[in-house]
Z-matrix of the N, CA and C atoms (Angstrom, degrees):
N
C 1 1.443
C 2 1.523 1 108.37
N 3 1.374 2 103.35 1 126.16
C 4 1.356 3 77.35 2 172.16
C 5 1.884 4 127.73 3 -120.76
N 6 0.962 5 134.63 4 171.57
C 7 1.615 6 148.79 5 -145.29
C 8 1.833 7 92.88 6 -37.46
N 9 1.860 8 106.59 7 -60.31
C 10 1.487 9 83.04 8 -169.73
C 11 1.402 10 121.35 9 -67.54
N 12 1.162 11 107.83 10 -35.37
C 13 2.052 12 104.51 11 169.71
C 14 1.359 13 108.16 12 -14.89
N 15 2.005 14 95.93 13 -74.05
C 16 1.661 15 110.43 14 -151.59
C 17 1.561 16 100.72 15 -62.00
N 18 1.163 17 126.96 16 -12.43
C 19 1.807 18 111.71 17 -177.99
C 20 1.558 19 112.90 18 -98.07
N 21 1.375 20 115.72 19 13.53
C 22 1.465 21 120.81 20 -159.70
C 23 1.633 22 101.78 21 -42.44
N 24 1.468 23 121.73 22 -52.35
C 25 1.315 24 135.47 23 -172.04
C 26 1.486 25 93.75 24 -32.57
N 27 1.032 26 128.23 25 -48.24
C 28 1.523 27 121.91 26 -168.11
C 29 1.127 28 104.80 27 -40.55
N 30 1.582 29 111.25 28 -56.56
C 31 1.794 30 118.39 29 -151.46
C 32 1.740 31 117.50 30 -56.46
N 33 1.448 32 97.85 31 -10.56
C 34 1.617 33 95.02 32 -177.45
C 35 1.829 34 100.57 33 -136.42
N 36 1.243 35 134.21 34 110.56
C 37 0.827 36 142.47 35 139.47
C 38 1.620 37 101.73 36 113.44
N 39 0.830 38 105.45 37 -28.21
C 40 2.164 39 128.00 38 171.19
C 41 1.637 40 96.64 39 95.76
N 42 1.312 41 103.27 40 31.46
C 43 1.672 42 111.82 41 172.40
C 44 1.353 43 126.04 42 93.37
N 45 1.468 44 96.22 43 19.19
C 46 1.830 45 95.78 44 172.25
C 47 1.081 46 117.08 45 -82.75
N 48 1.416 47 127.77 46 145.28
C 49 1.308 48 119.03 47 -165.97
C 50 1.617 49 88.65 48 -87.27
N 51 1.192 50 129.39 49 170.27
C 52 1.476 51 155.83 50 127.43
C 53 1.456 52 149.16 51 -62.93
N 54 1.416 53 86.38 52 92.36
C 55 1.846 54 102.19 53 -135.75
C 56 1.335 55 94.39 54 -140.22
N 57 1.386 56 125.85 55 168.29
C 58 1.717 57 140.52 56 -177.70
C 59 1.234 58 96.20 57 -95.81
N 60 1.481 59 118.03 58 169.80
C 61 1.420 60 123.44 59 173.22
C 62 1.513 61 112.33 60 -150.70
N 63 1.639 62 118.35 61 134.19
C 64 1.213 63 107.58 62 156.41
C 65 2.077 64 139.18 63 16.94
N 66 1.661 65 79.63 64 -58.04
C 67 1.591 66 89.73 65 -147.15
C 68 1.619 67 87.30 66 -114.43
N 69 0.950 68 146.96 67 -4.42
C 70 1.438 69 159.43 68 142.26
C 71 1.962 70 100.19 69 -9.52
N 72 0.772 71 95.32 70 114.60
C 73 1.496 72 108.20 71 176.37
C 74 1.652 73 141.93 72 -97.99
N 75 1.086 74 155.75 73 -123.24
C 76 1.463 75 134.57 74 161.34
C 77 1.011 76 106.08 75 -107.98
N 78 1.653 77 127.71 76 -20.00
C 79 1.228 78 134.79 77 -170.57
C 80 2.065 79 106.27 78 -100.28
N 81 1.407 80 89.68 79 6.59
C 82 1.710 81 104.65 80 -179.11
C 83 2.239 82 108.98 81 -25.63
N 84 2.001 83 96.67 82 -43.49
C 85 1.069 84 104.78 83 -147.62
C 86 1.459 85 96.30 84 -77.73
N 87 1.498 86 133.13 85 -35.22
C 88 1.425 87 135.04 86 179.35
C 89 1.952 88 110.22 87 -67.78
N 90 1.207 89 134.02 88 -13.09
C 91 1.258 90 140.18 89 154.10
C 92 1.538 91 118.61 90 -69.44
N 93 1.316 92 90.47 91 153.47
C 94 1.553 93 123.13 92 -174.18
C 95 1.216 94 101.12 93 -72.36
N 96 1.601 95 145.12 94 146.90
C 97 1.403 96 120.05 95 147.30
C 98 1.051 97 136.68 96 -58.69
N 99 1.744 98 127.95 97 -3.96
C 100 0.875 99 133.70 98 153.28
C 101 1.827 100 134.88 99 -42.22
N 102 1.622 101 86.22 100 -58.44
C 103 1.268 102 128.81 101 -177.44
C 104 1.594 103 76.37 102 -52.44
N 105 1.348 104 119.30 103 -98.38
C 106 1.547 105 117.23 104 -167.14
C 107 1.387 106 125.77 105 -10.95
N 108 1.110 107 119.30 106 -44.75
C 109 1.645 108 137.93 107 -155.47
C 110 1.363 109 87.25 108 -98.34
N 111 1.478 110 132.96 109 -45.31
C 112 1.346 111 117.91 110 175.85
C 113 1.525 112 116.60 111 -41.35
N 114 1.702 113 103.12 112 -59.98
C 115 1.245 114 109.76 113 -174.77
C 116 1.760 115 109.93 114 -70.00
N 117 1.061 116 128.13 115 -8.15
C 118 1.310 117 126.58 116 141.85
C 119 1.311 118 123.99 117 -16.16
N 120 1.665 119 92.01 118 -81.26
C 121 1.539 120 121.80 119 -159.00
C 122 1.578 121 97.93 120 -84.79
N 123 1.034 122 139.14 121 -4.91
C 124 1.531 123 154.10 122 -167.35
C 125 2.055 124 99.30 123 -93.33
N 126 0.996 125 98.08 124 -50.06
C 127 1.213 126 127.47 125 171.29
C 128 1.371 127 133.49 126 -64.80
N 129 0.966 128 120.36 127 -42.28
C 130 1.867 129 153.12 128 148.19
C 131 1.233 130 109.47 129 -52.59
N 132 1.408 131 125.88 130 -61.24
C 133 1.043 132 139.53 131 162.76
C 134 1.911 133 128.53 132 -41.04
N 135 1.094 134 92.78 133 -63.85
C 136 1.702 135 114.43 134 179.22
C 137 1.608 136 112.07 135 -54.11
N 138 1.829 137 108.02 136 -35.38
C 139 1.213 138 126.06 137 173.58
C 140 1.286 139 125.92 138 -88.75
N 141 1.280 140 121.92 139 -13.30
C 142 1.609 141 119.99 140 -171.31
C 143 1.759 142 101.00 141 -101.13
N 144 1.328 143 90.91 142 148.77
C 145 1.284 144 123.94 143 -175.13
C 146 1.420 145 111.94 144 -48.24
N 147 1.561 146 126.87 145 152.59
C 148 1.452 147 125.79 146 -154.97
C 149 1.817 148 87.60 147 -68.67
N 150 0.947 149 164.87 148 53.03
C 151 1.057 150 125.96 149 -179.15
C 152 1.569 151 102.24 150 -155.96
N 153 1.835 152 94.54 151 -31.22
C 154 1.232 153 101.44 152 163.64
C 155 1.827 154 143.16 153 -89.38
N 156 1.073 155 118.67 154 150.08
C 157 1.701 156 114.13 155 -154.46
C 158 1.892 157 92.14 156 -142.76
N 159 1.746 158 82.98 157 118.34
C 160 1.590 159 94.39 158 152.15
C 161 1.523 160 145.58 159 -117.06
N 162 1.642 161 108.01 160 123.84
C 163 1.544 162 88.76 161 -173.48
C 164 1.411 163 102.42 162 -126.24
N 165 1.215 164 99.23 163 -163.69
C 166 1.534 165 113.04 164 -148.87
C 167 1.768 166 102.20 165 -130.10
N 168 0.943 167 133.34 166 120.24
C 169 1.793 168 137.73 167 -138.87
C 170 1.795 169 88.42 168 -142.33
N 171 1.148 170 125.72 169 103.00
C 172 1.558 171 139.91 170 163.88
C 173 1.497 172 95.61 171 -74.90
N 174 1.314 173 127.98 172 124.15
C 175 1.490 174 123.84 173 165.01
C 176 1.920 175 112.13 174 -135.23
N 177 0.987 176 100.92 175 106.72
C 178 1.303 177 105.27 176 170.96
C 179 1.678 178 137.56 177 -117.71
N 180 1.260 179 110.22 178 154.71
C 181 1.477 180 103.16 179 175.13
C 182 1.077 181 135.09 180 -141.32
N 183 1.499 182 122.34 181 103.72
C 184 1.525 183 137.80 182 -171.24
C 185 1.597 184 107.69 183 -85.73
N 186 1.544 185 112.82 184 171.84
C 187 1.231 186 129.25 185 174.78
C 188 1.538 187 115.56 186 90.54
N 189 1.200 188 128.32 187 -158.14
C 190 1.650 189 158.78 188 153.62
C 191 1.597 190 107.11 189 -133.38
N 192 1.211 191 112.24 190 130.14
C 193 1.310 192 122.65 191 -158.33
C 194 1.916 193 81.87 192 -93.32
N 195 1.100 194 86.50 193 169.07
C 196 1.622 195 105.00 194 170.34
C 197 1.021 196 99.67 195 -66.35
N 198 1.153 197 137.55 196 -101.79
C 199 1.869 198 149.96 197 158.05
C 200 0.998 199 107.49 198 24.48
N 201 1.760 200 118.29 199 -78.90
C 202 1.528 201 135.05 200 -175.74
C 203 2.240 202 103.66 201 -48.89
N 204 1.301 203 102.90 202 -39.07
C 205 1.332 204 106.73 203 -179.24
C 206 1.274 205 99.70 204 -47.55
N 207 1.300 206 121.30 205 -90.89
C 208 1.376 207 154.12 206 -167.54
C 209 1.442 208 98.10 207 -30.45
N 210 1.525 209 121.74 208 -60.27
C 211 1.275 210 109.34 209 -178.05
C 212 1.511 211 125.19 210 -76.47
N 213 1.039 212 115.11 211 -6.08
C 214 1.400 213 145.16 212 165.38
C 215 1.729 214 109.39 213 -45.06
N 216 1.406 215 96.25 214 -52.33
C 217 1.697 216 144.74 215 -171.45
C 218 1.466 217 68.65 216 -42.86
N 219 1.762 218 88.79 217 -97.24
C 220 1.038 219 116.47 218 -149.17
C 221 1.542 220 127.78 219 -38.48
N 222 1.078 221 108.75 220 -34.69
C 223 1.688 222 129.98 221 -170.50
C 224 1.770 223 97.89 222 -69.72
N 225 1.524 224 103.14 223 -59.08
C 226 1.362 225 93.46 224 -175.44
C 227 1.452 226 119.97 225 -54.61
N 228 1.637 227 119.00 226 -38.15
C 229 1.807 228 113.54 227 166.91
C 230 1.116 229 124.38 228 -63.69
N 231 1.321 230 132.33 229 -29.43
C 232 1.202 231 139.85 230 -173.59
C 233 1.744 232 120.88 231 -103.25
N 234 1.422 233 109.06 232 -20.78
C 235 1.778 234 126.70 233 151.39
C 236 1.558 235 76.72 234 71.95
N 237 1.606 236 127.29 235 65.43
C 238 1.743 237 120.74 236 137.94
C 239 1.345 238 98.95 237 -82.23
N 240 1.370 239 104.96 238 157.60
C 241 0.908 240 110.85 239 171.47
C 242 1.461 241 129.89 240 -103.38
N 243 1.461 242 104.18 241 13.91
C 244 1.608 243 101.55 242 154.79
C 245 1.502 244 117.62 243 -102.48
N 246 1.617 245 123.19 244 174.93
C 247 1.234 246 108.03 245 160.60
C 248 1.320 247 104.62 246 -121.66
């Protein structure tokens, strides 16, 4: 497989699933799912206690690492069967 396959999730939404929410409103259907989850976290926010704080952390990972190469290497000459 290779790297772009395994990240496909990215290509649509950066992996949010598509789902109802709580706070979903009448106009739920003209929003983004984004939009939804904003008002989620908008919501979460507005309600939690002075002390508590929510954020929202995008983490992604592109490329083939050097490392992953090499052992890559290796596996294919030597036929382990992990990589």
């Amino acid at each position: 497989m290779e790297y772009s396959d395994a990240l496909t999730q990215t290509a649509t939404n950066f992996g949010l699933i598509n789902q109802s929410y709580p706070t979903d409103s009448s106009n739920a259907a003209s929003l983004t799912q984004w939009q939804r989850f904003a008002s989620v976290l908008a919501n979460l926010t507005k309600t939690a206690p002075a002390n508590v704080q929510y954020k929202l952390l995008f983490l992604g990972r592109h490329g083939k690492s050097s490392l992953k190469s090499h052992r890559v290497e290796l596996n294919t000459c030597l036929k382990f069967p992990f990589v």
